[in-house]
C-alpha positions in Angstrom: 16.5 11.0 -14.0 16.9 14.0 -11.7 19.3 14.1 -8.9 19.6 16.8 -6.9 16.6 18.5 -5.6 17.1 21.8 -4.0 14.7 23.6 -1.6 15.1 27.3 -0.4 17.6 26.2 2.8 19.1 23.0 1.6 19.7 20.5 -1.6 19.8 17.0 -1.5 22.2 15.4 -3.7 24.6 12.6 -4.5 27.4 12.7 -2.1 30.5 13.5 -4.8 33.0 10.4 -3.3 34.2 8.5 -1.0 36.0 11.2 1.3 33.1 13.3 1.7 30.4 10.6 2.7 33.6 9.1 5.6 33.6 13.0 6.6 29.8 12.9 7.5 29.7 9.1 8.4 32.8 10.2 11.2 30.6 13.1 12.5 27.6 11.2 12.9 29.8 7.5 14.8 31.1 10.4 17.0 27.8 12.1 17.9 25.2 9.4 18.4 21.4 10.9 18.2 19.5 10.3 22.1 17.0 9.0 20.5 18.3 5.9 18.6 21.3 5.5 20.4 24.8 5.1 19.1 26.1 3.2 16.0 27.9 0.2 16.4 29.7 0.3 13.2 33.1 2.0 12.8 34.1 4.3 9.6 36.0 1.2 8.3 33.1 -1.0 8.7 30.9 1.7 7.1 33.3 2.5 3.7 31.9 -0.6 1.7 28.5 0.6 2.2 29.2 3.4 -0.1 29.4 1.8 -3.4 26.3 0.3 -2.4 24.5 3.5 -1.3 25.6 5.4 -3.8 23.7 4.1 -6.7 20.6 5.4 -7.6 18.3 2.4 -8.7 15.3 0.9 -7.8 17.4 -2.2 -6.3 19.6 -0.3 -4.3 19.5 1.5 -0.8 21.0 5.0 -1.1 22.0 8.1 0.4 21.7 11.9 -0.6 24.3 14.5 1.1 22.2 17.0 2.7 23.7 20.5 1.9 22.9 24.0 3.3 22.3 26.3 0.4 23.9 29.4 2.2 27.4 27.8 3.2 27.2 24.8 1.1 28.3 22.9 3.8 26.9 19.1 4.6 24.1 19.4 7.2 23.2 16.0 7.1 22.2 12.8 5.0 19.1 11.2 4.0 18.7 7.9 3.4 16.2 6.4 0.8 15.1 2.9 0.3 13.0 2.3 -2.8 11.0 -1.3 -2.9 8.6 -2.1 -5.0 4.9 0.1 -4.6 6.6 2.0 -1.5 10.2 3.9 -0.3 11.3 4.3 3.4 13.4 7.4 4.3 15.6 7.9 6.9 16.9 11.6 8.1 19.9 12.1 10.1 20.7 15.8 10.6 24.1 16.7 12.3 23.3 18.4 16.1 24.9 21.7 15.0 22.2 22.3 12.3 19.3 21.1 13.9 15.8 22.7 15.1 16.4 24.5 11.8 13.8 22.8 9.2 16.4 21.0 7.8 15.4 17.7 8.4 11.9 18.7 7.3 12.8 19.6 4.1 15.5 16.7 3.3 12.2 15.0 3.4 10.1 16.9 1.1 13.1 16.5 -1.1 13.5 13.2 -1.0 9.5 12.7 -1.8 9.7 14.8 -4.7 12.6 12.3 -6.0 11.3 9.4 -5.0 7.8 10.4 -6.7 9.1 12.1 -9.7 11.5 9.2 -10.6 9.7 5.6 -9.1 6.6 4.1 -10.0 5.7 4.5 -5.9 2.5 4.9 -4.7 3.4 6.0 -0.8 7.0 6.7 1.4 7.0 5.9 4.7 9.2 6.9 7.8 9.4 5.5 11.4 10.5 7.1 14.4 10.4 6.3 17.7 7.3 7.3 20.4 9.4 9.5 22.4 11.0 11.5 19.8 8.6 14.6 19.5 10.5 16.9 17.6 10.9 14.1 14.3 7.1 13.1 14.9 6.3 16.4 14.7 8.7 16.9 11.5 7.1 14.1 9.9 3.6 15.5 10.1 5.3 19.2 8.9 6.6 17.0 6.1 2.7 16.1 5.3 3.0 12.5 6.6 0.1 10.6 8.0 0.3 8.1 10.7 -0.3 4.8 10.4 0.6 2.8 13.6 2.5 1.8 16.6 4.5 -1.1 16.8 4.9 -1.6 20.9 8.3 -2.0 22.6 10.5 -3.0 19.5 13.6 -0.9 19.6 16.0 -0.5 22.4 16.8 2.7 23.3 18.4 5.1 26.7 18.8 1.6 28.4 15.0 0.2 27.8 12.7 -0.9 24.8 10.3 1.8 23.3 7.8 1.9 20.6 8.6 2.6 17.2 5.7 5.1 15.0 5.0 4.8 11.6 4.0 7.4 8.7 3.1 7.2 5.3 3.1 10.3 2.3 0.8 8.9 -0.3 1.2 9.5 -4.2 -2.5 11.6 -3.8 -1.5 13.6 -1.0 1.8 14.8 -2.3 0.1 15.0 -6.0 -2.0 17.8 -3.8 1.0 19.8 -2.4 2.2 23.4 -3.4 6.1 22.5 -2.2 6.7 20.1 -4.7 6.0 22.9 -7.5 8.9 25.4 -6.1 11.4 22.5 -5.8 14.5 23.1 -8.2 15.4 20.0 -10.0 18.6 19.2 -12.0 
């Protein structure tokens, strides 16, 4: 099974331990996104989660460092959770590094090793209606939409609707990125 994929600006890979995933998990308790609000978890409440997103198996939630290929620093994290036929990712990019095509291409990433290594047939990603720049990183990423689910997360002090997108097996099978991803 590969497990780090690496792209020309960043590589997504197994965070190495525990004090590298609480340096990212501080960083993003401290800088809640303005689009999904803040976390209502601490650090401490957060550390257990590791040995539990740090697997990689199909019964598992996970997460992937994001890592900038030019510094090598963490950019981000994307979380992947494999079930059955279908996957749900989740991107969180840190504010510094953002507007950069980071986020865009933690996805591709995490398609290419969620299709390489799981008998999936589509990943899927939500975001919420407002949020233009990941809805318009999601369709970058080759991602279709599939619906609107009205007024189901709270967020900036009133409910909005949450949009959902789906990367089939076909479409990505049809894709030139996923033939200049390095895998290892």
């Amino acid at each position: 099974m590969y497990t780090t994929y690496t792209g020309p600006q960043v590589r997504i890979r197994p965070f190495r331990d525990l004090a590298e995933w609480d340096s990212l998990a501080c960083i993003g308790i401290e800088e809640p996104g303005e689009h999904w609000g803040p976390w209502f978890e601490s650090v401490q409440q957060n550390r257990p989660l590791f040995n539990d997103y740090s697997g990689m198996n199909e019964q598992k939630e996970y997460c992937m460092a994001i890592e900038e290929i030019r510094t090598g620093r963490l950019v981000g994290e994307e979380n992947i959770h494999p079930h059955r036929l279908g996957a749900w990712l989740g991107t969180h990019v840190l504010e510094g590094h953002r507007r950069r095509g980071y986020g865009v291409e933690a996805k591709l990433l995490a398609a290419c090793l969620l299709f390489d290594n799981f008998p999936l047939e589509n990943v899927f990603a939500v975001t919420l209606a407002g949020h233009s720049r990941a809805i318009r990183g999601l369709q970058l990423c080759g991602m279709q939409p599939l619906g609107c689910e009205a007024t189901s997360y709270f967020s900036a002090g009133r409910y909005t609707n949450r949009v959902y997108f789906n990367l089939s097996r076909t479409a990505w099978l049809a894709m030139d990125y996923r033939h200049r991803v390095h895998r290892s």
